[in-house]
Every structure is written in C-alpha cells, then in structure tokens.
C-alpha positions, 0 to 999 in steps of 0.5 A: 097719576096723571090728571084725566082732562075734561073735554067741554062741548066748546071749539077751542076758540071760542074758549080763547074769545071767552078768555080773553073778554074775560082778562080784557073786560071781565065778562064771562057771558058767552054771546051768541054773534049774528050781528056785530057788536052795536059801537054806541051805548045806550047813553050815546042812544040817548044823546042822539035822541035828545039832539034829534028832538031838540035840535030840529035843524039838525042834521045826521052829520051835525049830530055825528059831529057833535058826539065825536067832539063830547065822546072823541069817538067817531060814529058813522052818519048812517048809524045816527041814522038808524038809531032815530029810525029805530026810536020810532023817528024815521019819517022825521026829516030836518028842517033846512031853512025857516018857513017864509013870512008872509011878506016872503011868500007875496015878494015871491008871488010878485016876482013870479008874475014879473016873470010871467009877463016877461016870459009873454013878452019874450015870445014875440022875439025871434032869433035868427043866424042870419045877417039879413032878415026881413018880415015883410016877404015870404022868402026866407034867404039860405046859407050853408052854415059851413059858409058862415064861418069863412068871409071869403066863402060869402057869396054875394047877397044877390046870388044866394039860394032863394026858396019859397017858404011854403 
C-alpha cells in the first residue's frame, strides 16, 4: 500500500528555508521575517557601547574600523550608529577636538580685537578701477571698461566724458 502523504499548512518554501537552516545552523525555529536579519551580535552591541562610552573622541567610523579589525567582518557606519541611538546614546555627539584653555581662549579674544580695529581701519581705503583719482573735486572721470583693456582705445585724459557727481 502506498504511504498517504500528510499535507502541512506550510508553502513549500518555507519548508526548504526550515531545512536548510536547520542542515546549516541547526536551528529549528520558524522565524517570522519583517525585518532582515540584525548582522551584529549582542556582544558586537556591547563592544560598540563600551568604545562609544569610553572612547568620547570616537567617531561612527573609527569605531566601525576598530571592529572590523577585532571581528574581520565589516559593519556599516549607520549600523554603529543606530546601535548607540537604541542604547539610549542618541544625543551623544563625539568630542573633535579638546576644549580651550584659558590662555587659548584670551590669545583668541586678542586677535579678534586686532581684527576688529583693523577692520575699522580698512573702511577708509577706497578702491578704484581708474588710473586717475583725485578727492579734492566733485568730478568723477568715466571710462567704458571695454576701453581699458586696449591702449590704443585710451582716449586722452582731457577729452574724456566728464560728469557732475551730484
């Protein structure tokens, strides 16, 4: 007599992928897959905690760097970083570069204030296109500028266009 076959509730493959982690990993759990599958360990989550905790100058990336060469598996920077978001670090932000001293912070108030009375300073020049300037006048001597690329376009410096500056 031949052997009646039990028909299951499962679709064929998810039978196979039940088999095949089994033969593979020797699991046996069907897993519901909404999400795909987390590529760090709970003990990579730890190592990523402690360098972020410990290490405050540490960077996403240097911290990605340092895993892959402990672990020789790469891991993405934004996986680092939603790792320390979900441990509850997520307004963390690394420290770059050390805070000033306070001989830092008053060389820097120095040079600000040189700046600043240079700046003042600076106002007074004027700067001008033309090769002929005078302050004593109203009258302000036009060129075309098309004019001052060529000598043989320069007109004497009498018979210019004059106008009233008023």
């Amino acid at each position: 007599m031949p052997r009646e076959r039990h028909r299951t509730a499962f679709d064929q493959s998810t039978v196979m992928r039940i088999c095949h982690s089994w033969m593979q990993e020797d699991t046996k759990d069907r897993r519901d897959r909404s999400q795909p599958p987390r590529c760090t360990t709970a003990r990579d989550n730890r190592w990523i905690m402690s360098m972020a905790v410990m290490e405050r100058a540490a960077t996403s990336r240097t911290i990605a760097q340092q895993i892959q060469s402990v672990t020789h598996h790469s891991m993405s920077v934004c996986t680092i970083r939603s790792r320390v978001q979900q441990s509850g670090m997520s307004a963390r932000h690394p420290l770059l570069r050390l805070p000033l001293t306070e001989n830092h912070r008053r060389l820097r108030r120095k040079r600000c204030n040189e700046r600043r009375a240079w700046t003042m300073e600076k106002n007074d020049i004027v700067f001008t296109n033309e090769s002929h300037f005078t302050s004593a006048t109203s009258l302000r001597y036009w060129s075309p500028w098309s004019s001052h690329a060529f000598s043989a376009c320069h007109q004497p410096y009498s018979n210019r266009l004059m106008r009233d500056s008023t």
